[in-house]
N, C-alpha and C positions, 0 to 999 in steps of 0.2 A: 517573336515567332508567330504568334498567333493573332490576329486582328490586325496585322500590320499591313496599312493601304497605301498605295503610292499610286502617283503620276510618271506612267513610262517615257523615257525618252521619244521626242519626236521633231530629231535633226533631221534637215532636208526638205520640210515640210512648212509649206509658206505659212507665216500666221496667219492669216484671212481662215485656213482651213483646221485652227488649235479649236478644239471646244472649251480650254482655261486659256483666259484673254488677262489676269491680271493676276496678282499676288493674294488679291483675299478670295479666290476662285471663286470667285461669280461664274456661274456657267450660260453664256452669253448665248444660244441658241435659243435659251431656252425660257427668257422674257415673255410677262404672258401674255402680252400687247408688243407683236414683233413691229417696230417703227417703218411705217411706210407713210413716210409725210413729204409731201414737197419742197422743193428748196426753202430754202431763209427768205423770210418774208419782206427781207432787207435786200438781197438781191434776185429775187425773182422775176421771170418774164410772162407775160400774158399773153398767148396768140389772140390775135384780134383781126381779121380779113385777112392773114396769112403774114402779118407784119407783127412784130415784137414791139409790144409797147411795156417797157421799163417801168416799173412801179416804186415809188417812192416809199424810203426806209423809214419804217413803220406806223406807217398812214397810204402807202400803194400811192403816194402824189407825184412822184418822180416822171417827166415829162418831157417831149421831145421839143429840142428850140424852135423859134418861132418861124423860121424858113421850111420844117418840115412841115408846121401846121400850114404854113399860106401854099404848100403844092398840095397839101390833101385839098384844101377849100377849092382850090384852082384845079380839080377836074384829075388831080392824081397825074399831072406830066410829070416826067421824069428826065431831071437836066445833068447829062456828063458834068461832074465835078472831082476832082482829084484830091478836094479835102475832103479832113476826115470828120465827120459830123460830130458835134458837140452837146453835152447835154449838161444841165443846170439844174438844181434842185430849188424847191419854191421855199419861198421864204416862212417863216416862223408863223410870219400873221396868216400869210394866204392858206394855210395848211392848217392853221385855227380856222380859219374863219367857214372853212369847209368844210371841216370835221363838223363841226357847229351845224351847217346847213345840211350834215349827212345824216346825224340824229333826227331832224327834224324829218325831211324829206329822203330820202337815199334816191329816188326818181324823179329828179327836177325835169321841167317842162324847159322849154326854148324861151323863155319869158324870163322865169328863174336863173334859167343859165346865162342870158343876156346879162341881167342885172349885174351878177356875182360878176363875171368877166370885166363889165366896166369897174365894178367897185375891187377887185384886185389886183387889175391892168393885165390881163388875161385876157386869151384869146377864148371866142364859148366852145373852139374846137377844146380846147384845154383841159377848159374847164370838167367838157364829155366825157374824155380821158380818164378824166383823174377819178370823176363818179363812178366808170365804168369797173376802171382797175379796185377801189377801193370795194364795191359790190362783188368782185370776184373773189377778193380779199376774205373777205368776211363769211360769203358761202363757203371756202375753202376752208377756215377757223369752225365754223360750225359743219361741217361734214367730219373732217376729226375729229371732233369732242364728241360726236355720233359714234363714229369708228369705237372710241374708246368705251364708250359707253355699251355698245353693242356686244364688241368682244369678253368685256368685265362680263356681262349675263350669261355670252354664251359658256362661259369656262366655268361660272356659278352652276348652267341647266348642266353640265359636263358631270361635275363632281356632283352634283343632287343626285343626278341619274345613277352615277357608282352607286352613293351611298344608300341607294334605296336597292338597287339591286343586291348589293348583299344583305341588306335587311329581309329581304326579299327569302332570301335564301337561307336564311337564319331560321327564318318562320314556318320554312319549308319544312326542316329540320324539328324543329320542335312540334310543328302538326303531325309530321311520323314517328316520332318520341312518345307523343300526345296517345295518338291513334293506336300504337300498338299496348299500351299499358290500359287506353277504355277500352279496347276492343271495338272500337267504332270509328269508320273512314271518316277522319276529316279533312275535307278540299283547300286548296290555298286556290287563290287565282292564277290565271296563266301570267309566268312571265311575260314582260314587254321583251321585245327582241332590243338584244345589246346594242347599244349606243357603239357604230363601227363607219369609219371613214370609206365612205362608197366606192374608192377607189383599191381596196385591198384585194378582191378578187386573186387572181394567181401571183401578186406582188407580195405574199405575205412573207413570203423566205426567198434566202437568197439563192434557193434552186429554180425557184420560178423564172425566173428571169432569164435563163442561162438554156432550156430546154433549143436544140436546134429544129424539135421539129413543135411545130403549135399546138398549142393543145384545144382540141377541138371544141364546137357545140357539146353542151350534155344531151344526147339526146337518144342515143341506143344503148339499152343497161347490156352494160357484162354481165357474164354466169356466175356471177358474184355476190353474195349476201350482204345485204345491207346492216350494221352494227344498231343496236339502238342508240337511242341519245343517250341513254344512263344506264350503266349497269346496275344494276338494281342488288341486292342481296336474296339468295336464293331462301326460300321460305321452307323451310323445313318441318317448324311447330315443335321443333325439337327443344325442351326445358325438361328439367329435373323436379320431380311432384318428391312432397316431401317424404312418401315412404323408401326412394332413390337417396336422399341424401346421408340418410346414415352412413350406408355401404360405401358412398364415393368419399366422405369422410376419411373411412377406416383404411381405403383404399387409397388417399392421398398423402396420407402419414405411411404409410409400406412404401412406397413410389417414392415418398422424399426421401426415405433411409438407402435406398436401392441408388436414386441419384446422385447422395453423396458418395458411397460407397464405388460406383464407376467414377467418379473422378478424382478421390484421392486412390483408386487400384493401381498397381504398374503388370508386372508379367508374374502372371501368364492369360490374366485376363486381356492385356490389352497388351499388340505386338507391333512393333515399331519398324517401317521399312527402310532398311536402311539407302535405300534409290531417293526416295521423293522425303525422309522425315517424318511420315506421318503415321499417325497410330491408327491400328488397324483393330474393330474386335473377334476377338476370338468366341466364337458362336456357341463349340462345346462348353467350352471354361462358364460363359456365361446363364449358360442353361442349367449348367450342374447348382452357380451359386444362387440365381435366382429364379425361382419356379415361377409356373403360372397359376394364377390364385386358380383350384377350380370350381368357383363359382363363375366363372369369365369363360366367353368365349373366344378360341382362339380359332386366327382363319387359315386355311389350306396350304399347302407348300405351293401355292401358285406365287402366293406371293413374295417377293425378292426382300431381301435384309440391306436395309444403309445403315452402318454404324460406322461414327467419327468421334476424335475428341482433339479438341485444342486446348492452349489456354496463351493468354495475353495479356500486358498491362494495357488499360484504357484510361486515357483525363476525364476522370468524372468519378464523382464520390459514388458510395454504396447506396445511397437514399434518391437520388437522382435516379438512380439505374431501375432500380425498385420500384420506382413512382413509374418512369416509361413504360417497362414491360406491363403494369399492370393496364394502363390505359391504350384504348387498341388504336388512338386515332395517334397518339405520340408513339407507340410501339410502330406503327405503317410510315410516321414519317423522320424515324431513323433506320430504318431500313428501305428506303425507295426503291432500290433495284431487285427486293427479295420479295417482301410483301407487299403483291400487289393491293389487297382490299382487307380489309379486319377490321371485327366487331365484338363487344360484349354483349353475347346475347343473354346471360343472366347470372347478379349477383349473388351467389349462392351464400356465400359470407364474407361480412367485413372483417377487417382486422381488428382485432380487440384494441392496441396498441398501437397505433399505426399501422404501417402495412402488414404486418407479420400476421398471419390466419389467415389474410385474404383467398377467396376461391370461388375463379370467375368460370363459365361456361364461355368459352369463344368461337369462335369462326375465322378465318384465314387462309386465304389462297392467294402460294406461297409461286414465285415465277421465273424463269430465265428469260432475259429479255431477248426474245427471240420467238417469231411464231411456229419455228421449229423444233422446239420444247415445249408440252403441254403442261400448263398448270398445275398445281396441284393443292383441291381444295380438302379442309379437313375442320370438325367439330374437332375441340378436344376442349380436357379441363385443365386450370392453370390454378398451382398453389402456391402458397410463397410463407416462406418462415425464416425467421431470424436467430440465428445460436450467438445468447448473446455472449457464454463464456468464451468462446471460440472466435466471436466479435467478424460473424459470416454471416449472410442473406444467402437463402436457399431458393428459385423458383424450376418447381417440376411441373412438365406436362402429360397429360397420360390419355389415354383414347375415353371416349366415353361409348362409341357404339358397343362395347363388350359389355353393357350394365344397363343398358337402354333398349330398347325391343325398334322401338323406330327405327323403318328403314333410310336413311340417309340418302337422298339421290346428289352426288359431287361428280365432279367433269372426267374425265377419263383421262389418265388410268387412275385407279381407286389407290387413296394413299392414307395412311393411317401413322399414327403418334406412338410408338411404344416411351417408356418415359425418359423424356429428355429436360432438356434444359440447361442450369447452370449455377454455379454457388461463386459469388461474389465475397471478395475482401477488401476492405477499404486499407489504402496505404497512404503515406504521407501526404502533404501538397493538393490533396481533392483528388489523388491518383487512385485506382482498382485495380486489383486483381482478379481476373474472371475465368473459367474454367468452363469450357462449354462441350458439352456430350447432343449429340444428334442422334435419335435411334428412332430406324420407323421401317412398315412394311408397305412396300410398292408394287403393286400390280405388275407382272412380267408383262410388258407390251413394247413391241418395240419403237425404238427413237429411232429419226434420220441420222443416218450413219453418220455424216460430218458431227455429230453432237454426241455421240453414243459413248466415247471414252468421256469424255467431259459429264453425261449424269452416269454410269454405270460404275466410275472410279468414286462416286462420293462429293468430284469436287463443285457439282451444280449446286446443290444445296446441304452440301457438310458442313461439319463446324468450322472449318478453315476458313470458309467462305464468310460464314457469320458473323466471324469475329473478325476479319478483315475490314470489314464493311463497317463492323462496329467502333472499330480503332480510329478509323478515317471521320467517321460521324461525330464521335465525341471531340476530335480537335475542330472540325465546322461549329459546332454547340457551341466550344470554348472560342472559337475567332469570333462567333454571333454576340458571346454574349463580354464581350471584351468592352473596353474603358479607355482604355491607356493609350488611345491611339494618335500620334501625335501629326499625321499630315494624310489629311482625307482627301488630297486631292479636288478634282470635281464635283465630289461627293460634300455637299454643304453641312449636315450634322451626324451624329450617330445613329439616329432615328430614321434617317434617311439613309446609311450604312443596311442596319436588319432589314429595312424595307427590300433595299437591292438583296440581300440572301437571300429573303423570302421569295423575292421573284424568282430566283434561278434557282431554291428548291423546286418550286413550283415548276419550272419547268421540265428538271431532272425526273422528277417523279410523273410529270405528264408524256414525255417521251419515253420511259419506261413500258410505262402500261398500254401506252398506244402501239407499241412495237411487241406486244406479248398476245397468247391468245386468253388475258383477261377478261372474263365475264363473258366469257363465250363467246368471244371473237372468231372469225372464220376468216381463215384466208383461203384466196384462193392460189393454186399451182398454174403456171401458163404452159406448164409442158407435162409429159407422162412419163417424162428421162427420170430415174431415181434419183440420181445425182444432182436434180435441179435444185438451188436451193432460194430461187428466186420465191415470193410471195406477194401478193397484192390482194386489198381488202380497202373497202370505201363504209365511212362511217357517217350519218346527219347527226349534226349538232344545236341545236338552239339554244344553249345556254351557256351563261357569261363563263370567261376562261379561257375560249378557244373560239376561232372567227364560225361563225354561225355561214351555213350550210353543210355541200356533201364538199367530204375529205379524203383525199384517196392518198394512202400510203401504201409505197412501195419498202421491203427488205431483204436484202441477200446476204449470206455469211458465207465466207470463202477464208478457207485455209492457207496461211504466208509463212514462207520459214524462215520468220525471224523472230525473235525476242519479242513479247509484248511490251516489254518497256521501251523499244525501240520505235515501234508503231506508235507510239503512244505519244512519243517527244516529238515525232515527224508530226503528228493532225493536231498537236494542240497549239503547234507554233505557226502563228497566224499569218507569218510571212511566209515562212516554208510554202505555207498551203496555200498564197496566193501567188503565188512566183511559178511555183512548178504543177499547182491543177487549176489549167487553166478552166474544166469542166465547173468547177466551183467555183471563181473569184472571175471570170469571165475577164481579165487585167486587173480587175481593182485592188487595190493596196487597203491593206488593213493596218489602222491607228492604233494601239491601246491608249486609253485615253484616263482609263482608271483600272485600279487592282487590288484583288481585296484576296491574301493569304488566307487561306482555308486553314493551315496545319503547317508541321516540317519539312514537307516535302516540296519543292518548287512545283511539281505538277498540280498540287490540290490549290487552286484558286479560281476566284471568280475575275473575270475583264470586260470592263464595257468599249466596245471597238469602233471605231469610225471609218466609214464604208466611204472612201474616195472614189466618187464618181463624177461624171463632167455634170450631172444636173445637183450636185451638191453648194449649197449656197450658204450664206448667212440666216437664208428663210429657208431652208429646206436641209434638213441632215436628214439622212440614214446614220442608223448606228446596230449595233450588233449585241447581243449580251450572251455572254457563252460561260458556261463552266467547264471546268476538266479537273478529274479525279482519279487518284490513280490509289490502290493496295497491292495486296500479295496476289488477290485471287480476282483481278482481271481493271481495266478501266474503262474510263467515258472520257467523250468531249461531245458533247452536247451545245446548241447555240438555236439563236432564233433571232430574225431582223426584229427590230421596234422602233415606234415613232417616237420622235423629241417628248408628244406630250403623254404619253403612257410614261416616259421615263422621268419627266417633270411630275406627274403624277405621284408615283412611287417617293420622289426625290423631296416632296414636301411632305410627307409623312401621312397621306392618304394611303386607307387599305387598297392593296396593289393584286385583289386575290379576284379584278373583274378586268384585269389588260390581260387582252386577247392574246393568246399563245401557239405559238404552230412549230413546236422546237424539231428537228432535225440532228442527226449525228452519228457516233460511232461506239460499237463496245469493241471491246480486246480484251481475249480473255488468255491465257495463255492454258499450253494443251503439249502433252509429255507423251513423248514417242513411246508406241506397246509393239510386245508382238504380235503377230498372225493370228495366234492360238493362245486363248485365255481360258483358265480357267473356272469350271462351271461351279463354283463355289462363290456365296457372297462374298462380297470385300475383299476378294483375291484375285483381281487382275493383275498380272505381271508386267511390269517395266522393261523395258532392253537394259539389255547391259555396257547398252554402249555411254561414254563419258558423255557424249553431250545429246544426252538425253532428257537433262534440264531442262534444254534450249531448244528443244526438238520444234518450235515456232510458237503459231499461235493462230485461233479464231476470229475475223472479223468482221464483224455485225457493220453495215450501210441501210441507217433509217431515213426514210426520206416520205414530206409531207407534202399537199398542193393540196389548196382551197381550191375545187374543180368549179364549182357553181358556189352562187349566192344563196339560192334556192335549196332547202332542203328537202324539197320534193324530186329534183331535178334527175335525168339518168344520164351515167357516163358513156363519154363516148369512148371508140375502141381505137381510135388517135392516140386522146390523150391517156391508156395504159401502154400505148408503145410510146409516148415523147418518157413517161416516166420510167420506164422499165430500160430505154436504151441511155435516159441520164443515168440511173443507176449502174450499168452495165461499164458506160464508161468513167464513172466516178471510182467501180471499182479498179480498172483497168491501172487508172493512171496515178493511183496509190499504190500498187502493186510498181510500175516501173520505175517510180521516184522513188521508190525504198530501195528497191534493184539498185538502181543506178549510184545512190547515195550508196552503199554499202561495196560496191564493184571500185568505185572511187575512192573508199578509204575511211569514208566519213562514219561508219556505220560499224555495228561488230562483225565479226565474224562468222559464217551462218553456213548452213548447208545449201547445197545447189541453190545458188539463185535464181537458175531458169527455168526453175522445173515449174513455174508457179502457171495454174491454168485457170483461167473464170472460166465458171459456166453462165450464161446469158442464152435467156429465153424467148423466142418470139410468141407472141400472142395466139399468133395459127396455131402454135403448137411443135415450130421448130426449134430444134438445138443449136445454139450459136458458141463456136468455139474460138 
């Protein structure tokens, strides 16, 4: 089930266009010296005055009879003849004895060539010949041997260059490691600009190619904010001085007793709805059993209550689970699509025993991937304790501004930690049990309507969602970290297996946060309609990961009444999507060529795809690498074009964290019919009562990238946001009719109105397009 790889079927499809050409899958594109030699040197021709002169097998001596030489000598007449001309090879000696005279001399004079001629009964035309052809011979042997010799360096300067870039970036890292523990700025040098094939400009994804209208000069900036190159971490100065630590102490041992106690509760602290399954808290019940310490401050009724609890079995042991939450760079990257950025900004204490005591100070801004959901960043403290008779891991989080006088400045709306977390039990087989509570207060401010039941019900960042996310991640860990795999396809070892995950994490998690308003990202709106829900925002890049310059991303979310599982099997199936949008695949048929099972579910997999196109050759592929993942609480299909040699890169077990990425794609989230009138209580919006209100549709997120310029000083023109704002517009269109249509047909479940479905599409002036 898990780490299972395979090679999909590809009947119909000439072999010339298979990327596995034999049995022990040699992946034949992708040779690092692609063969461009000329014919057999046995039967090759030489133009020579516009006449073919035949070269002799394996010395170029092969020579025309002696009736063609006596009409060259003779002034080149040309006499009607109805036979067919004949040709002869030279004999053993004459073909020594010239090799012989070719070492010596390779440019004999008319004196030398006289002689030779008499002494092998040859004509000196012949003899010319055979110099001439044998001299082209030998340039031609020593220009390949150059070829090869040249290509072997450049593939050498190729991976030098990776590998120093990430060293590069290593150093980076540890300079601001360095820097912030002396307290003194220390410099690295500027990176070199990434090693990038000249010709990627707006070829970097497969939207580029496809725009009907051009995408213009950069050179009139929109009223749009330019993103920085790096998001940086917001500097606060916020640490814990050691007369703080006591109290946060005392304070993390009450929080942890508090968070066990909400999740072994059942009623009447926690109320279960019987509509959607999920457990709701009950705000008085909670207040009554847990007070607020009062030495803490507490803040205003402005702000809004999210309380959730779930609970789930996960594959993955208790010490595993333990070890990730604590570390914030593997806690951000088993959760890609929640947390966008986290940090340990300070070890407050180790574990005496392992993890158990541990208590970090962190940082974390936490995201819907969408720029119409604002982030939400937050300090808090994270504890973690072990009951070993109970044979449980405890990790609680609890706010730190209520004990800290610093003012905190985080992104809008201000969102804070009451204490949540999760207690962990190890079961059989490396299985867990995990039990996860969300509790935190959110600034009343409002969200764009299309999104407002989806954060105001809990399900943007509840526990349902966490542990969804969580269940699906720990079976990727288990296929990552798998053995047993018995037919890797084009995929040459298992080493080159984790490489390819690691690239399409890397990509999941880089279209994530390039689609969110991460690190204070600004998008901007093309219109003043409320309803709009189009977005556009241009970011400069210089450094390795993503093609260097400016980048303009377009995203729309529009509501469809169908199933998100439904949506979900229609854009992850590569034919589907190339057959019926033609916006997207522009005709081209999509291969899978390799697959790599993420989990149980057919949807969680990675595919590397072959992009049939008429300049597609032997020397030249396109290929595709897309992931798609799917849980309870919404999916992805994500993808990005890539060259042969990023993928040969990867594919020979070179670090793969410096190939350029510019991934594209879609979220589905699914979203449960309310009524009109909700009430003004936390955590108590009401459901319909109608039966299919399960199914009431769902949200869908259209991310879409263009390298606009090379240049990252460059400005966009206002073309190229309408070539990209009207692909988007019709990308959404025509997933919206092929599900229609698919579903009116039979193919599809049964849904509510299928015609009701309306895009909104924005013109740049500022008009509404309906």
């Amino acid at each position: 089930m898990y780490g299972d790889c395979q090679v999909m079927s590809t009947m119909g499809v000439p072999s010339e266009n298979l990327l596995m050409q034999n049995p022990n899958f040699n992946f034949m594109p992708f040779h690092p010296f692609p063969s461009v030699i000329p014919k057999e040197e046995n039967n090759g021709l030489v133009m020579r005055g516009g006449k073919e002169l035949e070269m002799e097998s394996g010395s170029g001596s092969e020579q025309v009879e002696d009736k063609s030489g006596n009409e060259l000598e003779s002034g080149g007449e040309q006499q009607p003849s109805n036979k067919k001309k004949r040709y002869h090879r030279h004999t053993a000696r004459q073909i020594q004895e010239m090799e012989s005279m070719f070492k010596e001399c390779p440019h004999p004079d008319d004196k030398q060539r006289m002689k030779l001629s008499q002494d092998l009964g040859l004509k000196p035309r012949q003899v010319k010949f055979w110099f001439q052809n044998r001299r082209t011979q030998m340039k031609a042997q020593q220009d390949r041997s150059d070829n090869v010799i040249l290509r072997a360096e450049n593939d050498s300067l190729k991976n030098e260059n990776y590998r120093l870039q990430a060293e590069l970036r290593n150093l980076e890292r540890v300079c601001c490691l360095a820097s912030r523990y002396s307290g003194r700025p220390i410099q690295v040098m500027t990176p070199a600009p990434t090693l990038m094939p000249p010709s990627l400009e707006l070829d970097m994804n497969i939207y580029s190619r496809h725009f009907s209208e051009p995408m213009g000069s950069c050179t009139e900036m929109m009223p749009m904010q330019m993103m920085p190159e790096t998001c940086s971490f917001p500097e606060s100065g916020l640490i814990l001085m050691e007369e703080d630590k006591s109290l946060a102490m005392e304070l993390s041992i009450s929080f942890m007793n508090q968070l066990v106690k909400m999740c072994q509760a059942s009623e009447p602290l926690w109320i279960r709805n019987n509509e959607n399954g999920k457990e709701v808290l009950n705000l008085e019940e909670h207040a009554r059993l847990f007070q607020w310490p009062l030495n803490l401050k507490q803040h205003s009724s402005e702000f809004r209550t999210e309380a959730t609890r779930d609970s789930a079995v996960v594959i993955m042991n208790s010490i595993t689970l333990v070890d990730t939450f604590l570390d914030a760079n593997k806690w951000m990257e088993l959760f890609p699509s929640i947390v966008a950025r986290a940090k340990t900004v300070q070890v407050i204490a180790s574990g005496v025993s392992g993890a158990s005591g541990s208590f970090h100070l962190m940082y974390a801004e936490l995201q819907v991937v969408s720029p119409l959901v604002p982030t939400r960043e937050v300090y808090f403290l994270r504890y973690c304790q072990q009951n070993v008779e109970e044979g449980t891991w405890a990790i609680v989080d609890f706010p730190i501004d209520s004990l800290h006088e610093t003012t905190i400045q985080t992104s809008f709306p201000l969102y804070r930690r009451r204490p949540s977390g999760c207690v962990i039990q190890d079961m059989p087989n490396g299985y867990s049990r995990v039990i996860w509570v969300e509790h935190a207060e959110v600034e009343e401010k409002p969200v764009h309507q299309i999104f407002s039941h989806f954060v105001y019900s809990g399900m943007a960042f509840g526990a349902q969602r966490w542990l969804a996310v969580l269940q699906r991640q720990c079976e990727r860990v288990a296929s990552l970290m798998a053995r047993n795999i018995a037919d890797l396809g084009v995929i040459p070892s298992p080493e080159a297996r984790k490489n390819l995950m690691r690239l399409a994490q890397r990509m999941i998690r880089t279209f994530c946060v390039n689609m969110s308003t991460c690190g204070g990202q600004s998008w901007t709106a093309l219109s003043d309609s409320a309803v709009d829900t189009v977005r556009i925002t241009t970011r400069k890049v210089t450094e390795p990961g993503q093609p260097n310059g400016v980048i303009l991303c377009a995203v729309s979310t529009t509501w469809l009444p169908f199933p998100h599982y439904q949506v979900f099997d229609f854009l992850r199936d590569e034919r589907r999507r190339s057959q019926q949008l033609d916006v997207l695949s522009n005709g081209n048929a999509l291969h899978e060529v390799a697959h790599i099972a993420n989990g149980s579910h057919p949807g969680n997999c990675i595919s590397l795809l072959r992009i049939n196109v008429a300049s597609n050759s032997s020397q030249h592929v396109e290929l595709m690498l897309q992931e798609s993942c799917t849980d309870q609480s919404g999916s992805h299909v994500v993808y990005t074009t890539i060259d042969v040699d990023s993928i040969q890169l990867a594919m020979n077990g070179e670090d793969p964290s410096c190939i350029p990425l510019l991934p594209l794609g879609f979220v589905i989230v699914p979203v449960e019919h309310i009524n009109e009138t909700t009430s003004g209580e936390a955590n108590s919006i009401s459901l319909s009562q109608d039966s299919n209100s399960r199914n009431s549709g769902c949200l869908l997120t259209v991310g879409l990238q263009v390298l606009a310029s090379t240049m990252p000083s460059a400005k966009i023109n206002l073309s190229s946001v309408t070539a990209i704002n009207n692909h988007l517009c019709n990308t959404v269109h025509q997933i919206s009719a092929a599900i229609s249509n698919g579903t009116s047909n039979g193919t599809g479940t049964n849904g509510p109105d299928n015609g009701s479905v309306i895009v909104s599409c924005t013109d740049p002036n500022g008009a509404l397009k309906q």
